[in-house]
Each structure stands twice: as C-alpha cells, then as structure tokens.
C-alpha positions, -999 to +999 in steps of 0.1 A: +606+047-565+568+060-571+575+098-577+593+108-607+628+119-606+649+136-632+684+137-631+699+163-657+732+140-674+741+167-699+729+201-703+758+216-725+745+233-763+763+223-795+795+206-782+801+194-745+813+222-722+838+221-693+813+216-669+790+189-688+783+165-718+756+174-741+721+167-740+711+139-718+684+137-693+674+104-673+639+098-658+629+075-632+598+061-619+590+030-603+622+015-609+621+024-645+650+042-663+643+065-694+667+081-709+664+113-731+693+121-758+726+108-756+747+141-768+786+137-766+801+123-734+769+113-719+775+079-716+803+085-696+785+106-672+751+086-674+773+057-656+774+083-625+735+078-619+727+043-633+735+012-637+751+005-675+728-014-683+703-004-663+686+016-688+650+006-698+644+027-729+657+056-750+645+086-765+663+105-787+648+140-799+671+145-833+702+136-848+721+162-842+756+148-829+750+168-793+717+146-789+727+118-805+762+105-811+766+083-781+738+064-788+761+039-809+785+039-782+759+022-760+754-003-788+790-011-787+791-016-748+755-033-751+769-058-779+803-067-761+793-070-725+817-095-709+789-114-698+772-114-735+748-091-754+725-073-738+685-074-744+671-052-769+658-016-754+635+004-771+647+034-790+623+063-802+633+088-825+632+108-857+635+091-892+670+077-898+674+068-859+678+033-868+711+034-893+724+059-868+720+036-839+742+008-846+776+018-855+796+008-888+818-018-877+828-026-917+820-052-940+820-083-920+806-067-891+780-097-888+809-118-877+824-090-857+790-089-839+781-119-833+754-124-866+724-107-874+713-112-840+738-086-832+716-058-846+692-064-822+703-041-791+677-018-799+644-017-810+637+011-829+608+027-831+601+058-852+584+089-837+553+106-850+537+133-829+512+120-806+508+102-773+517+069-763+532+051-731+566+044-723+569+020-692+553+041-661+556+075-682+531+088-703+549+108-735+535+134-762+557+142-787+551+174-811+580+187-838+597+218-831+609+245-854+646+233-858+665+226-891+663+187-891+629+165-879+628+172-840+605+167-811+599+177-778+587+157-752+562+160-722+561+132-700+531+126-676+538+104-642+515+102-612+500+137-620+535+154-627+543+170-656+578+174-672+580+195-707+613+193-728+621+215-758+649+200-771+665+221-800+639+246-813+635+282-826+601+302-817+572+272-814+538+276-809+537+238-810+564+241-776+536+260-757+514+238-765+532+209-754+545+225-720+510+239-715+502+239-675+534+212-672+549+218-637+585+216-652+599+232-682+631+221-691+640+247-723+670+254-745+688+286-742+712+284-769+715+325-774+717+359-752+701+388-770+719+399-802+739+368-809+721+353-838+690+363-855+682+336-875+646+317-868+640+283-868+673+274-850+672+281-813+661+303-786+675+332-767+670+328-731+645+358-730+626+336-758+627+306-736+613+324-705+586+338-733+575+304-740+577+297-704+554+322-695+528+317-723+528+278-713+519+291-677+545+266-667+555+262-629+591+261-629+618+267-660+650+255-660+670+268-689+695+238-707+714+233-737+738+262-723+765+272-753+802+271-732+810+305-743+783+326-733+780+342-702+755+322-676+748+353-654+737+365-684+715+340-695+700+335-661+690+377-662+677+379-699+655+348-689+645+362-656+629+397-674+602+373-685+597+351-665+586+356-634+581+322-615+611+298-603+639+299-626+678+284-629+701+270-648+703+232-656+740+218-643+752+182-644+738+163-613+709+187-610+679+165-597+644+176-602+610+163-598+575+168-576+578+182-539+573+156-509 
C-alpha cells in the first residue's frame, strides 16, 4: 500500500457513543500501521481493520481516558499472546505515558508477567513538539490549548497531508499545524451556546474557523459528544466553512484521490 489511508476507529467525544468508541484513528502506508489514540472501546473495534498485532507504532495525543485507556489493554493482550509476548512497539506521547501504559497487575506483577522483560511491550517515547519520522510518515507535533499536556499531529506521506486536533480549545498553534494540510481531521466537542469556557474544546463553528484560517482542503469534524445533535453540528460547521465538509463515523476511510 503506497498511498496513505486513514481509517477513522473511534470518533465519539468524552465517553464512547452508540455508534462508536472514542478517539482512535489508524494510518497506513506501505504496509505500515500507525495508530493514533486508543479512547474507550477502541481496541475492540481496531481488530475490525487490523491485524491484533499488526500494529507498528502508537501515538497517543493526551491522557485523557477517551484517548488513552485502552492503551493498557493492548499491553495486556500484547503480554499474554498464546503464542508469547509480543515485540516492543513504539509509543509516543505526553509526560506520564509510560506509568499509564502498562497496567497495575499488583505487587508481584514481575512474576505475573513474565519478569522485567515483561515491561517491555512498548517503548516509550516522550513527545516534545517538533518533527521527526515515524516509519513511512513524517509527524509534527505542536501542543494545543487543552487542560492537560496535549498535541496535535500532522502527518506528511508521499505529498499528502493529514492534520489532527485532538482535544483543544481556540489554537493558533492548530492553524499552524494544519496549514495548507489536504485533511483536517478537528474536534467538535460543542454546538453554539453549550459551554463557554476556553481552553477546553471547540464548537463546531470554531472548528470550521480554524479550518478555514488553515486554508485546509477537506474538514471532517470528530470527537462528536453522543448527546448533541449531528445535523446540528454538521450546519454550525458548514456557516464557516465553505470547502468539503462531514462528519467522522466509525469505518470512515479517508485519504488522497486515485
């Protein structure tokens, strides 16, 4: 596989929905597999699209439990494979990723897991902003403006250009980061009037404000809150935003044209 292909996992804000896990996002080029967030009940889903272990590397954008929390649960199924542990991955995220990652299995958990050697399913690397390569993809990470240490991600493959918020409030830094990128994929946590507090999340009209300053080809609005109402989301975005715009869904597949 030479073009890149994202496949949206989970796209459900703050707790998993009826319709989707949380935040999960798997990217694939050239037979490599990278995974962005693990929110709640993404593992289960992940197995729809890929292998279980036939993920090359992780990226996790903040430890918030909708981004985050299954990312043990993949240790566990990485650690007891039937046929043995599983290699180390890579892991990128936020400080505290790494006592996060591996799950408390108690005071003999050495034993449990099979020795120290049993902490080794991930290899954990720490974000800072920047740029740097992950297999075929190249990332740039910048923080956004969210209670907790958060980034967002662009990801660079064969000229195509993939920006993702993750959880944010108003960012200059987001612009930035999705400047000219040919996808967008932006949290819409609010409609107008639910919650006026900054540095937490966007509305949708915010997101397709963004969007628009970015100059971004296509936005596709994610991290969608169960109870509010998507036609309403989808219409607040639309009044500014004026190029190709939906909603993210589970299964959703997105990527560069033939």
């Amino acid at each position: 596989m030479a073009r890149m292909r994202v496949t949206v996992i989970g796209c459900a804000g703050s707790f998993p929905g009826p319709d989707s896990p949380a935040s999960c996002y798997l990217l694939e080029a050239e037979g490599f597999r990278l995974v962005i967030d693990m929110g709640n009940g993404a593992l289960g889903v992940l197995q729809r699209y890929a292998r279980l272990f036939g993920v090359d590397a992780i990226c996790i954008s903040h430890l918030h439990a909708d981004h985050c929390i299954d990312l043990p649960a993949y240790w566990v199924a990485r650690q007891f494979a039937p046929e043995g542990p599983q290699p180390a991955i890579p892991v990128y995220g936020p400080r505290g990723v790494a006592e996060l990652a591996k799950p408390d299995l108690g005071p003999d958990s050495d034993g449990i897991a099979g020795g120290p050697g049993g902490q080794q399913r991930f290899d954990v690397r720490e974000l800072e902003p920047g740029s740097f390569g992950i297999g075929p993809f190249l990332i740039t990470t910048e923080r956004m403006n969210h209670p907790v240490e958060t980034f967002g991600f662009r990801v660079e493959h064969d000229g195509w250009r993939l920006a993702y918020s993750a959880d944010t409030g108003e960012s200059d830094a987001l612009v930035r980061l999705a400047a000219d990128a040919d996808l967008l994929l932006c949290e819409a946590s609010f409609v107008d009037g639910q919650d006026a507090r900054t540095g937490l999340h966007l509305t949708a009209r915010q997101a397709a404000d963004h969007a628009t300053r970015a100059g971004v080809g296509r936005l596709v609005l994610t991290h969608l809150v169960a109870w509010n109402d998507q036609t309403r989301t989808l219409t607040e975005a639309a009044a500014a935003f004026r190029g190709p715009l939906s909603l993210a869904s589970t299964g959703l597949v997105l990527g560069p044209g033939p």
